[in-house]
N, C-alpha and C positions, 0 to 999 in steps of 0.2 A: 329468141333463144335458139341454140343449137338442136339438131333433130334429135343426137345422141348425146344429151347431156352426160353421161354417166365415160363417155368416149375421151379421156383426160389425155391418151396419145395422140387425136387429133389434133389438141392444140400444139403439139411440138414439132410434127408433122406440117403444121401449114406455117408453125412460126421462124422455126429452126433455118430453110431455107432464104427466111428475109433478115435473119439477122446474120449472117456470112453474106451478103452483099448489102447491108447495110452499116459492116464494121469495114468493110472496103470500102465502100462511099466514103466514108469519116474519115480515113486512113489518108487514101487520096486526095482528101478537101484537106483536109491539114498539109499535108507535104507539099500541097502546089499553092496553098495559101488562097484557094478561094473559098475557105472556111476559119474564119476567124474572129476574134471579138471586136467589136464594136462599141461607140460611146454612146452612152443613155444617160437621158439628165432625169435625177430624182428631187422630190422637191420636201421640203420639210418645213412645219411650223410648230417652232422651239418656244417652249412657255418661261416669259421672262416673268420672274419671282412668285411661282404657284403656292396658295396655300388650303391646306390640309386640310379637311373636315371629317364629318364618319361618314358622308357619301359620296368622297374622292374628290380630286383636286379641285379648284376654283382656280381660273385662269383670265387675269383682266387685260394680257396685254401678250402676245407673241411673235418672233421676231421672225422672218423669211429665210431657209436656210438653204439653196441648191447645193449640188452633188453632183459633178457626171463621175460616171465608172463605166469601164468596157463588163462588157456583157455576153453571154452567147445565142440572146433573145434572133435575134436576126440570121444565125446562122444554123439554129435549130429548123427555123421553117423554110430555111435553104433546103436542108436534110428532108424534109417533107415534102418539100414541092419533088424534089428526084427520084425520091424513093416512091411517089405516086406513079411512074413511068414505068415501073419493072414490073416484066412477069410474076415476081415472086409475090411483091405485091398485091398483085389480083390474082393470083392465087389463094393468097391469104383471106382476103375480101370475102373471097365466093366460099369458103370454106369454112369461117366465123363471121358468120352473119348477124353478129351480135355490137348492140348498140350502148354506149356508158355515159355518162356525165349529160349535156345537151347534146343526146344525138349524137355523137363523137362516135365513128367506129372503131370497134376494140383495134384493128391494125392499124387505125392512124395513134392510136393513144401507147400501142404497144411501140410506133416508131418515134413519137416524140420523145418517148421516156427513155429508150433506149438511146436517143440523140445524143439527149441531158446526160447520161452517163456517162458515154465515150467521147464527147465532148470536155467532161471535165475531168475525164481520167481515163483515155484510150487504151490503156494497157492491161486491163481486165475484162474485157469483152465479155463472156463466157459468163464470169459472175453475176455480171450486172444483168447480161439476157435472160439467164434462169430465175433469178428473182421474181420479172417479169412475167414471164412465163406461169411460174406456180402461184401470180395473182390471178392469171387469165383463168388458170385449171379450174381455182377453187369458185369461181363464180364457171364454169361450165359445169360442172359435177352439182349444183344448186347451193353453194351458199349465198343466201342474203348479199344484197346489199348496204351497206349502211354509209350514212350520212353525214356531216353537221355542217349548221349554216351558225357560223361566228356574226351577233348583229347589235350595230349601234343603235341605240335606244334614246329620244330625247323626251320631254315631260312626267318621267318617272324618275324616281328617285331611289336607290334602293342602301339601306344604311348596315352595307354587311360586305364581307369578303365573298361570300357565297352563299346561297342558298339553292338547293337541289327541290324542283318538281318529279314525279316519279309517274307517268301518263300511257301504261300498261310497257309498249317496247319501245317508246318513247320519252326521253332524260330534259328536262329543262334545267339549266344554272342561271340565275341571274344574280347579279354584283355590281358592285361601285366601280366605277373606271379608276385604272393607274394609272399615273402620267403617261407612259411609254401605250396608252388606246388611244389617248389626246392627240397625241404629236406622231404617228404614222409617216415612214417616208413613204413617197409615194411616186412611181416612175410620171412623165411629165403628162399622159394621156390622159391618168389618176385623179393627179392633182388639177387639172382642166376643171374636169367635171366636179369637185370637191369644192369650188368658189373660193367666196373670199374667205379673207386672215382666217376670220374667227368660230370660218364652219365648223372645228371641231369641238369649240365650247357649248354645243348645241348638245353634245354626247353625255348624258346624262346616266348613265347604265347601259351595262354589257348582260347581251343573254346569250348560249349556247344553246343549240339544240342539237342533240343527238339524236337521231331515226333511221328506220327503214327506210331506203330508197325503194320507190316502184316504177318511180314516172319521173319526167322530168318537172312535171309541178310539184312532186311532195314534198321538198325541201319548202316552195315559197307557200305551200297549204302552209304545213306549221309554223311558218314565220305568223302569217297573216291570224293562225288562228291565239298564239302568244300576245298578239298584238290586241285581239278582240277582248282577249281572258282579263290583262290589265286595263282593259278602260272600260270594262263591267265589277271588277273588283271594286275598283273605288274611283270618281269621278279624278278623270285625269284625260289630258289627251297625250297619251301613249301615242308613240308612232315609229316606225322602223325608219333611220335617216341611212343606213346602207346594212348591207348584208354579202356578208364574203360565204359561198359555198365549197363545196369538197365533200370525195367521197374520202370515205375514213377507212374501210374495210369490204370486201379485200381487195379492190383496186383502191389505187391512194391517186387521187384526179384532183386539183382545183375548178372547181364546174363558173369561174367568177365571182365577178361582185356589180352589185344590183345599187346603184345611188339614186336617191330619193328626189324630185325633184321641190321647188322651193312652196308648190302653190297648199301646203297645211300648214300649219301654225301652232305651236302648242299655249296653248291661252289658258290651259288649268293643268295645274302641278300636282303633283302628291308624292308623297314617297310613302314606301316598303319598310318596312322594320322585321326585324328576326322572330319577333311576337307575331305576327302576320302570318307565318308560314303556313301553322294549320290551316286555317280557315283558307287560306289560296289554294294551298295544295287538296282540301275538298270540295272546294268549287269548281276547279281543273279537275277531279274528276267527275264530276254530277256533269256536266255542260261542255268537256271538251271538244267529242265530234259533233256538235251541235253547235259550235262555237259559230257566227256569220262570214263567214268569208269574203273574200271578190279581187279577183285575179284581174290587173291588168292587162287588154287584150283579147281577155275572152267572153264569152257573153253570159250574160248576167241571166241568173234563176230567177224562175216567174215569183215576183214577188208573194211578202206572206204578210202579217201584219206582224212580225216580229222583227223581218228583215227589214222593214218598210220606218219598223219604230227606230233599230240601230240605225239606220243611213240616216235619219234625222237627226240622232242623237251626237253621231258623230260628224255630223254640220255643224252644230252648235259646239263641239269642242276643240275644233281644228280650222273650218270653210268660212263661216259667216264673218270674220273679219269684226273689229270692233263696234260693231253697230250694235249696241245693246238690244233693242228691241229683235232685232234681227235674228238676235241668239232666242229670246225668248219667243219668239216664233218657231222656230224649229225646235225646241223642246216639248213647245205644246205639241205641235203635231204628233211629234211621235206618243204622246201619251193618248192623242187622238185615236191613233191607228192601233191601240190597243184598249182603247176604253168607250169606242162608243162603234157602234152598228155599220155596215157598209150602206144600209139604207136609213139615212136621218131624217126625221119628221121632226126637226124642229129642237127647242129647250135645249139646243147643244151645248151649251154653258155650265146649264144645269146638272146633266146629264154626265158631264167629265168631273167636274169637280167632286158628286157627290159618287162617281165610280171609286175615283181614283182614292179621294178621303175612306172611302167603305174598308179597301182593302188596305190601305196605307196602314190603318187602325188598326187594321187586323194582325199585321206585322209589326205592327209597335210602335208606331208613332203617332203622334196625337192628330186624330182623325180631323176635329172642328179644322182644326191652325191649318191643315193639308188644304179643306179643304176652300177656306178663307185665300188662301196663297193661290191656289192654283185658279180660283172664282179672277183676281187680278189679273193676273199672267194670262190669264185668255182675253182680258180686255188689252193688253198690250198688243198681244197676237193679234185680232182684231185690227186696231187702229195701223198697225204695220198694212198686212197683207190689203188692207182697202186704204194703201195712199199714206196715209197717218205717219205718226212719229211718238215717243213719250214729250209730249208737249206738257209744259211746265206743270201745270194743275197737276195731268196723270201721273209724274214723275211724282210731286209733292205728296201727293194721294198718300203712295206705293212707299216713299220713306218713311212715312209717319207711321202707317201702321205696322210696315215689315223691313224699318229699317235701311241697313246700306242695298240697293237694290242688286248689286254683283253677290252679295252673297246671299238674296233670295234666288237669283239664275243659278245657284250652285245647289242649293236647295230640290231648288224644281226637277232640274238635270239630276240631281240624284232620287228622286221619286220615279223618274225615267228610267232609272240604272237599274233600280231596285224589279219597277216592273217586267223590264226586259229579262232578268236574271231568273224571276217568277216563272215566265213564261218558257224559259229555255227548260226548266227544271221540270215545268209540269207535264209539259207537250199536251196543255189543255184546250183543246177548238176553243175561239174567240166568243162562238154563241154561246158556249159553255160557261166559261167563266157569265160572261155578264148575265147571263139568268141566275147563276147562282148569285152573284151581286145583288141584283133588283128582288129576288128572294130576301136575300140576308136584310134588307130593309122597310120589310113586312110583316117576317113572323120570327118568332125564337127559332123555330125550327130551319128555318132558312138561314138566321145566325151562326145556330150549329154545322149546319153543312156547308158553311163558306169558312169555318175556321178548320172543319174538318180537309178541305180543299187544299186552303194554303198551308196545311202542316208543312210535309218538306221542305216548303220554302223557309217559312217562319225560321223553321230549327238553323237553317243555313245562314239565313240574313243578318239573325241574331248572336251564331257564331258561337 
């Protein structure tokens, strides 16, 4: 920041000078014509015959549609590159030393903007710099910064026009896509990285975030943390497939867009109903800055066993690829790394099953059937990670008693979701819990203080 935030005449003072020879730079690039528009090819995928549902359109077949149109994308970062050469310039630099969007500094974002202006309407200079100008002040004098990251969502489903999170100075919308989120033009660098035809019927729900900007990761913090919040809500693999950012106030910046690459999958669906809201919007609060994060890039927090359970969990709902058993490996695990000891002596089987049934029970669900299911599911896991397979017999086994075996792995996964959501809520040590556990199936009294334990959760889970 500035030394003298409260000094609102230095910003006009360093800026005032750059924009009279940057309204001459412009003046003279237009009159000699080495500033001018250019052709840009946009590309578009037009939905032939979409139909209508109440979680937005269904699209089974879309047509290729380009575009070029001259632009002044090319002649803006003309205006940039020259306008780095002038004293006025570095003048400005040394004098707001202040940084916006990625790292941009406020003089080059004050010159591109001002480019954009007298580029598309040279004859008001003046107007247009002032504008400018009383955005730069009100962030030197300290207002906030604020946010939003516009983000395509696929594996969720949401069946409303809108629904509002409210996450203290923090706004989430989430909604069904309208055709015109589908079908995005998109200049040709865009559409590159967008793939094929049908990437955008992957777009399943639009969420907005509105926030305080601090840093230049807090926009993709709360993507990631959105991201976490629906796929501990309800078994689903949520996932962000791009993310358009910008600052909203009081500079107005496009900070980009961030596109996902292809290696997640979304293998389990769900959708959002209007009836839903409560309960999400009190889980969003109980759990949001604790929500798991992990920033591509930068390095990863010494594990816990709650971050250790989610990265499992969300293997099994996005990574492991159709290998059934492979999913139910990584489900156990994670139920592992919250149900049994970092030092095992052994009865491991025993030990998870009858952790996880103790508390499952406790929370409402039928303790025995938990933990009959999960006693299986560990021999799956088993036969995987030492070589194995569901070989005929074990698959047979697994139907007979419990059925279609994909919606026992939906099952399991949600005894995982539930525990993870437990644990965020409690912020209870691991050796804690499970004494209370090994307690609660000993004495009444250990009963009492393992339901005494899980109250808050219980009230939440049960909703």
């Amino acid at each position: 920041m500035l030394d003298a935030p409260g000094d609102s005449g230095k910003v006009l003072t360093a800026l005032g000078p750059l924009q009279d020879r940057l309204t001459a730079l412009v003046d003279a690039g237009l009159a000699s014509g080495q500033l001018q528009e250019s052709p840009e090819l946009f590309v578009q995928w037009q939905a032939v015959d979409p139909k209508a549902t109440d979680t937005g359109p269904e699209i089974a077949q879309s047509s290729r549609v380009s575009t070029v149109r001259s632009t002044w994308t090319r002649a803006r970062l003309q205006v940039l590159t020259a306008a780095q050469s002038l004293p006025e310039y570095a003048s400005a630099e040394a004098a707001l030393p202040l940084r916006v969007g990625w790292m941009r500094s406020v003089t080059d974002w004050f010159t591109l903007n001002l480019a954009d202006a007298l580029l598309a309407d040279h004859t008001r200079p003046c107007a247009a710099a002032m504008g400018l100008i009383e955005q730069v002040t009100a962030v030197v004098e300290g207002q906030p910064l604020r946010a939003r990251a516009t983000v395509d969502l696929g594996g969720i489903r949401v069946a409303s026009p809108g629904m509002e999170l409210h996450l203290g100075t923090t706004r989430v919308t989430l909604r069904r896509p309208e055709l015109e989120d589908l079908q995005p033009e998109l200049n040709e660098h865009m559409a590159m990285l967008e793939g094929r035809e049908l990437r955008h019927n992957m777009v399943s729900a639009i969420a907005t975030i509105d926030m305080d900007w601090s840093s230049p990761t807090a926009s993709r913090t709360e993507v990631e943390r959105l991201q976490s919040l629906l796929r501990l809500f309800v078994v689903t693999s949520a996932r962000y497939l791009r993310v358009n950012e910008e600052l909203t106030a009081p500079l107005h910046e496009d900070m980009g867009t961030l596109t996902v690459g292809p290696d997640e999958h979304s293998y389990e669906q769900a959708t959002i109903r209007p009836g839903d809201l409560p309960k999400l919007q009190t889980l969003a609060a109980a759990v949001w800055v604790n929500l798991p994060i992990g920033h591509v890039g930068l390095p990863e927090a010494e594990p816990t066993p709650v971050t250790t359970a989610f990265r499992r969990y969300c293997d099994a709902l996005l990574r492991d690829g159709t290998i059934l058993e492979r999913r139910f490996a990584s489900a156990v695990m994670g139920l592992e790394s919250l149900y049994l000891p970092a030092k095992q002596d052994g009865e491991l089987s025993f030990r998870l099953r009858t952790g996880v049934g103790r508390v499952m029970e406790e929370l409402g669900f039928d303790g025995r059937a938990v933990e009959a299911e999960v006693a299986y599911c560990y021999g799956v896991r088993s036969a995987y990670v030492h070589g194995g397979h569901l070989s005929g017999k074990l698959r047979a086994s697994g139907e007979k008693k419990f059925g279609n075996l994909q919606d026992l792995l939906r099952r399991l996964l949600n005894y995982l979701r539930v525990s993870i959501v437990m644990s965020l809520l409690l912020e209870l040590p691991k050796e804690d819990l499970l004494t209370a556990v090994n307690d609660a199936m000993v004495s009444a009294k250990g009963s009492l203080g393992l339901a005494q334990i899980l109250s808050p959760a219980k009230k939440l889970i049960e909703g």
